[in-house]
C-alpha positions in Angstrom: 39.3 24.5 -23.4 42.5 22.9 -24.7 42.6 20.5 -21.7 40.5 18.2 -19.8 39.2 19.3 -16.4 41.1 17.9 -13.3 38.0 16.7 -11.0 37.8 19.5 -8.7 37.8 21.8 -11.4 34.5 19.4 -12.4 33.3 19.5 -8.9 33.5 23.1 -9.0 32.6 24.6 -12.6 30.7 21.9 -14.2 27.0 22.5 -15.3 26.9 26.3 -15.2 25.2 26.5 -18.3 22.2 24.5 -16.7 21.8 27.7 -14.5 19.7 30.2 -16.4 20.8 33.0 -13.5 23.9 35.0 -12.9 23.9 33.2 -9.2 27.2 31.8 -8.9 25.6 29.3 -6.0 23.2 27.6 -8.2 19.6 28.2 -7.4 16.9 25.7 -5.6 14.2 25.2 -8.5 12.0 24.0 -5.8 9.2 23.4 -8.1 6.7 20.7 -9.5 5.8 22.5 -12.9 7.2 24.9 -14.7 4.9 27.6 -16.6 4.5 26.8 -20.3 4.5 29.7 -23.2 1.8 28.3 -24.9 -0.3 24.9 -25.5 1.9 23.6 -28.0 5.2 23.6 -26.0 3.3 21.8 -23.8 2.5 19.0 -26.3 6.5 19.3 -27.4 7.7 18.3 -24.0 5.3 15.7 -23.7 7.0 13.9 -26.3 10.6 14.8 -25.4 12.9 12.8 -23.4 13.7 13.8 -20.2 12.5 17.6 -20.3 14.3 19.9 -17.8 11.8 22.4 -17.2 7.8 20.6 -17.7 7.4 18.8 -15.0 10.3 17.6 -12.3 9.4 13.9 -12.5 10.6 14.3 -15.6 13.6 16.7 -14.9 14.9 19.6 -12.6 17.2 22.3 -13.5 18.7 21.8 -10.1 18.6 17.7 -10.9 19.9 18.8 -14.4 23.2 20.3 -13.1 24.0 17.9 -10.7 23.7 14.9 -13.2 26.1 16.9 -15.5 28.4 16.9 -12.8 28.3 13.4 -12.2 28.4 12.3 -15.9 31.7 14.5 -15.9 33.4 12.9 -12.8 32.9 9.2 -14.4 33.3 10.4 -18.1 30.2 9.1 -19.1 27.6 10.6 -22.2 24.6 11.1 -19.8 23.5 10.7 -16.1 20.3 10.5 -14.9 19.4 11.3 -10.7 17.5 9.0 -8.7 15.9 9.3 -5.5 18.3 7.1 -3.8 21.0 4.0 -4.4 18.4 1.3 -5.3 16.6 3.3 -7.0 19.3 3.7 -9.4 20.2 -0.2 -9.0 16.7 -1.2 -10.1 16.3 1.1 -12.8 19.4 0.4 -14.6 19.0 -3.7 -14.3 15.3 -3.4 -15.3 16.2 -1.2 -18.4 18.3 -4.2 -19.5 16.2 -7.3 -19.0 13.2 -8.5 -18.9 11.1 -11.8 -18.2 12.6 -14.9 -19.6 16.6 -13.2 -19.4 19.3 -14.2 -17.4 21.7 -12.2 -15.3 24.9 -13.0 -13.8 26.3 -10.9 -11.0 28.9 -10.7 -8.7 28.1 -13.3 -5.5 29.3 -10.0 -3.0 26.7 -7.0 -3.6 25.2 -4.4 -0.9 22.4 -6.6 1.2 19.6 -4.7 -0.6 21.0 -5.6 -4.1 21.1 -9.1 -3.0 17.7 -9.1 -2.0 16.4 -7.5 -5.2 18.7 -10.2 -6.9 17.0 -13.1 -4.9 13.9 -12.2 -4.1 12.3 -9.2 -6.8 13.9 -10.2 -10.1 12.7 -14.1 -10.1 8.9 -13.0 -9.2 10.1 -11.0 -12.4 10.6 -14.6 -14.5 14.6 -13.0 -14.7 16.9 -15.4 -13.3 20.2 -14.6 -11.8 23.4 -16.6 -10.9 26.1 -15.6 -8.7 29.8 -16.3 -9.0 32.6 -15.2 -7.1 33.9 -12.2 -8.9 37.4 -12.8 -8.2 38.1 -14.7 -11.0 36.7 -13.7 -14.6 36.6 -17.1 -15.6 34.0 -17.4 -12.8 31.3 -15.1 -15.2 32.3 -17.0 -18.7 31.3 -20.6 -17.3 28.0 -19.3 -16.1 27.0 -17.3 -19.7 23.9 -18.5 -21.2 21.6 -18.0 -24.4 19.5 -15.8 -22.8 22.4 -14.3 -20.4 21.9 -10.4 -20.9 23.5 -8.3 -18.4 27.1 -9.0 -16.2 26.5 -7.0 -12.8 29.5 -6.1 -10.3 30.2 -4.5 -7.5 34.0 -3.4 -7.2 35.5 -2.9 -4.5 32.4 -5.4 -2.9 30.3 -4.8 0.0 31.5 -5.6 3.0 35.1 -7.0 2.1 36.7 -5.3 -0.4 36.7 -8.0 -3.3 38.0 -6.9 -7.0 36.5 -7.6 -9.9 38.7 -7.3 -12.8 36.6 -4.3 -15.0 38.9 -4.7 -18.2 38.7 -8.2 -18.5 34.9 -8.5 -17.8 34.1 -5.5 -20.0 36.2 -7.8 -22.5 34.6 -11.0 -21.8 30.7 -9.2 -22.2 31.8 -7.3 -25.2 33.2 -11.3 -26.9 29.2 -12.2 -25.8 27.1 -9.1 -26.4 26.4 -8.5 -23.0 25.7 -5.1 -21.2 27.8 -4.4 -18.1 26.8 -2.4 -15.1 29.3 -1.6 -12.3 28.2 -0.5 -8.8 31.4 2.5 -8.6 29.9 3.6 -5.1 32.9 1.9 -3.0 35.8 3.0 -5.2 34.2 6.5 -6.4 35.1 7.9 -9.6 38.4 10.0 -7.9 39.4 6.5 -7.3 38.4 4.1 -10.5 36.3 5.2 -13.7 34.4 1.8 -15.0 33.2 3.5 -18.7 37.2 4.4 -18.7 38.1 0.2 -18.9 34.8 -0.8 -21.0 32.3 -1.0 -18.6 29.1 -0.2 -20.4 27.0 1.6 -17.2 27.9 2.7 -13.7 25.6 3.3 -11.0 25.6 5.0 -7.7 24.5 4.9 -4.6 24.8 9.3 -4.4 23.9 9.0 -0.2 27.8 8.3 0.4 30.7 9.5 -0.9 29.2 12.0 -3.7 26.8 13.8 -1.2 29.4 13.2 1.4 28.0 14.5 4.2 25.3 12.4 5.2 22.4 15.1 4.9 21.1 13.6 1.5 19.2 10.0 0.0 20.2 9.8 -4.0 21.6 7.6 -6.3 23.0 8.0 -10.1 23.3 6.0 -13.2 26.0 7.2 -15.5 26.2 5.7 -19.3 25.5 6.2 -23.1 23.0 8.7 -23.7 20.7 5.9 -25.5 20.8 3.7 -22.5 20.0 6.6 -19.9 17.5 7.4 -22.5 16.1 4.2 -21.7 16.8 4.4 -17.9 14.6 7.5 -17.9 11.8 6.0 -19.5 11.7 3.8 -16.5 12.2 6.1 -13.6 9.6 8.5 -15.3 6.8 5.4 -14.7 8.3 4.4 -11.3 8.4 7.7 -9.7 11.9 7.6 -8.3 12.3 11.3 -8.5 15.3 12.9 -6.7 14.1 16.6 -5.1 15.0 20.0 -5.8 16.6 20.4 -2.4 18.4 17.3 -2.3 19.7 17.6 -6.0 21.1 20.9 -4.7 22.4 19.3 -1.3 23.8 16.9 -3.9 25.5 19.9 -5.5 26.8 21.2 -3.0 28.6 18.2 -1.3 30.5 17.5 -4.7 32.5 20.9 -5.2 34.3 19.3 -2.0 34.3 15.6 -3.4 38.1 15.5 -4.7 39.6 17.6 -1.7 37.1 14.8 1.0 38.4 11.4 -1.0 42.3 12.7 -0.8 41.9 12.6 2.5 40.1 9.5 3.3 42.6 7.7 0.8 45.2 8.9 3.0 43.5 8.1 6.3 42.0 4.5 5.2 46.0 3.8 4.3 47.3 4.5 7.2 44.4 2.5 9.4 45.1 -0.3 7.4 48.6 -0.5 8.2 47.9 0.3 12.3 45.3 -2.7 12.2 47.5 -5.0 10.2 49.8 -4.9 12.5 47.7 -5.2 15.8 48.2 -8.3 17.8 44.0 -8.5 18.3 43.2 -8.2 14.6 43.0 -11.5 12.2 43.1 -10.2 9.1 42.2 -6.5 6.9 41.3 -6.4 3.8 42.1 -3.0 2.1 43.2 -2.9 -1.9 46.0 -0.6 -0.8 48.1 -3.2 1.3 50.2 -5.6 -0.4 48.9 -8.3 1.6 45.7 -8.0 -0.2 44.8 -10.7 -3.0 44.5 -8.6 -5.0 46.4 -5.7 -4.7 48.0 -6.1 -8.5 44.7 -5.8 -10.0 43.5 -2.7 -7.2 47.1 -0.5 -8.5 46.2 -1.5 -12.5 42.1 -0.1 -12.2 42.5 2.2 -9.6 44.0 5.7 -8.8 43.7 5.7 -5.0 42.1 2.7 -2.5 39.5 4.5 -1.1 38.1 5.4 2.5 37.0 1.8 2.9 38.1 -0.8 5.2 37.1 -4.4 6.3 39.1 -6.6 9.4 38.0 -9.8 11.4 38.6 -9.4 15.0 39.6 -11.9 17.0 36.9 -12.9 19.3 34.4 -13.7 16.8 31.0 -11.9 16.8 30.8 -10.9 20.9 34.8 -9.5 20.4 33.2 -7.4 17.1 30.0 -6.4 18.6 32.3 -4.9 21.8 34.3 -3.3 19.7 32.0 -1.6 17.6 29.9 -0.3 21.0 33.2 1.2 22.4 34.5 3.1 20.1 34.2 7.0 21.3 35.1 9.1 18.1 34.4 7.1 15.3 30.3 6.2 14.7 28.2 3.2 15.2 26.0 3.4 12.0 24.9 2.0 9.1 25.5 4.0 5.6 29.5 4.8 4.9 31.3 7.6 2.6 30.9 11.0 4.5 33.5 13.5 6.1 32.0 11.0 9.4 34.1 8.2 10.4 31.3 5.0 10.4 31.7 1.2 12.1 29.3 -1.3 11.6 29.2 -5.3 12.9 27.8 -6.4 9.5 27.0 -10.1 11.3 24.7 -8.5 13.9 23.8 -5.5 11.8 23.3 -5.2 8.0 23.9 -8.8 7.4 21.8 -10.1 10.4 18.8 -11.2 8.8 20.8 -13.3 5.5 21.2 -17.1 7.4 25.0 -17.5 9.0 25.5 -20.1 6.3 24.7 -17.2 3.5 26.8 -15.1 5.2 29.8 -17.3 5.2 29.5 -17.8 1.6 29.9 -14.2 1.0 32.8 -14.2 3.7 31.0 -12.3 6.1 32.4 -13.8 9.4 30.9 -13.3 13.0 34.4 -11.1 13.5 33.8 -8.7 10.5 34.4 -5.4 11.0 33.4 -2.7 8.4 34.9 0.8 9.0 33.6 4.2 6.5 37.1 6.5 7.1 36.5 9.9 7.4 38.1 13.1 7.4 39.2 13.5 10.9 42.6 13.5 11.8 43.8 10.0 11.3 45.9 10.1 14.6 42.7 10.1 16.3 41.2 7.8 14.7 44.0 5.8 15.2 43.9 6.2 19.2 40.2 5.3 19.3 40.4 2.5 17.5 43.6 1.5 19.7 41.5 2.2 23.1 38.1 -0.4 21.5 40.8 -2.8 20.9 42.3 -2.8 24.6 38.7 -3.7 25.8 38.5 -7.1 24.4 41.2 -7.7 26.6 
């Protein structure tokens, strides 16, 4: 072709030639092995890398196809699927350091990277420090000898902080440090990491890729050497992504640009209705002026995303009533499907990091986290509107 794909063109077309059928719904390979012609294409796979059909902990056709279409959505060389979002997160850290290395990483990351961050890697003799990831400046002053991967999450987990991608790609490059971005929030319809020099971008697949909250997978997207190395990794830990899912996974993405138009649209204009509501303190969304850092959100981004944070007024009693009365939007964890999701992060996700923790982060007792949808905004709108008027 003469021109690049448009992304739902990707969604849509996009690892056909995995498919060995004339199906034009790709098949389910749901199988363990696959038959081998004789004894010594069995001792050739054994020493290939990431065989698709010998064995599908060490790759799928069905897992094959929809890691091509990931790889094409972020523009990456290679991608390699996981069996869910930390499963990709732990691979890809632990396929750049080891004992004795030092990581530095965004201090606002999804509660379960966090705890990996605190708790796993240091029985692992990796250290890791955690800046704000606001600033870029922030990252340089805490680079050491041994500093060997720059982690970020952008936009963050739960409220929406940027981290500026060119200048930290820039900044790692100056060092020779690796770089991984967690693209999950923003999607790749919304910001491409590799596109600004990010060196590795990984998923969590559950939200907006699958979409429709039927599936567990994650993705790591990159070089083909380093997902060379990532597979090395996942083949010894197991993390395998099945058949079915991979397919579910399929599936969900030949809708993936038509779902994040609309949720762009529909976060927007819940954004602008809370900013303006008398009982809301503050909402943090990259696509309102008001936001700190809207300039860097319209220079690394396409669209905002489907992602909003607000602090009630009230504090956490005024955000735990609101989240309990809402009637069409959902009180549950997870975010990114055609579903509209709330959560009280205080006296859900968060609950069990100490209030002090939490602060640090700027996870307040009134912080609201809201997963847009795709249902009609003007309904989302009015149930929002009718939570609200019970605080009263």
């Amino acid at each position: 072709m003469s021109r690049e794909w448009g992304i739902n063109t990707i969604a849509v077309h996009t690892g056909r030639e995995v498919n060995p059928t004339r199906a034009v719904a790709p098949p389910i390979f749901q199988t363990a092995v696959f038959e081998l012609e004789d004894a010594a294409a069995g001792a050739r796979f054994a020493r290939e890398i990431a065989p698709t059909e010998y064995y599908t902990r060490w790759g799928n056709p069905t897992t094959r196809q929809a890691e091509a279409i990931i790889a094409a959505f972020e523009g990456g060389e290679r991608a390699l699927a996981l069996s869910s979002g930390m499963a990709a997160v732990a691979t890809a850290v632990l396929a750049c350091v080891k004992s004795g290395e030092h990581i530095v990483a965004g201090r606002s990351l999804y509660a379960a990277t966090m705890e990996l961050f605190q708790n796993t890697l240091p029985r692992l003799g990796i250290e890791v420090t955690f800046v704000t990831p606001t600033d870029p400046e922030n990252f340089r002053r805490a680079i050491r000898p041994n500093t060997k991967l720059i982690y970020v999450e952008t936009p963050s987990n739960p409220r929406l902080d940027l981290t500026d991608l060119s200048a930290v790609a820039q900044l790692a490059r100056e060092h020779g440090i690796f770089t991984i971005a967690d693209n999950t929030f923003a999607t790749p319809y919304n910001q491409r990491p590799l596109q600004l020099g990010i060196d590795a971008v990984v998923h969590s697949a559950t939200k907006y890729l699958g979409g429709h909250h039927d599936l567990t997978a994650g993705a790591i997207v990159g070089s083909a050497a380093f997902i060379e190395r990532c597979w090395q990794h996942a083949k010894l830990f197991g993390p395998t992504l099945s058949p079915f899912e991979a397919w579910l996974l399929i599936r969900g993405m030949k809708t993936f640009g038509l779902r994040l138009e609309r949720q762009n649209a529909n976060a927007q204009r819940i954004a602008e209705f809370l900013q303006a509501h008398p009982r809301i303190e503050r909402v943090f969304y990259p696509g309102l002026p008001s936001h700190p850092q809207h300039d860097v959100a319209r220079r690394q981004m396409r669209g905002f995303g489907g992602m909003i944070a607000f602090e009630v007024k009230g504090g956490q009693e005024a955000g735990r009533r609101l989240v309990e009365s809402v009637r069409v939007i959902t009180l549950a964890v997870s975010l990114g499907g055609v579903t509209s999701l709330i959560q009280h992060p205080a006296s859900m996700s968060h609950g069990p990091i100490p209030e002090e923790e939490r602060r640090a982060t700027g996870i307040t007792e009134g912080l609201i986290r809201l997963s847009v949808g795709i249902e009609d905004a003007e309904d989302l709108i009015a149930d929002l509107e009718q939570a609200l008027a019970r605080l009263a």
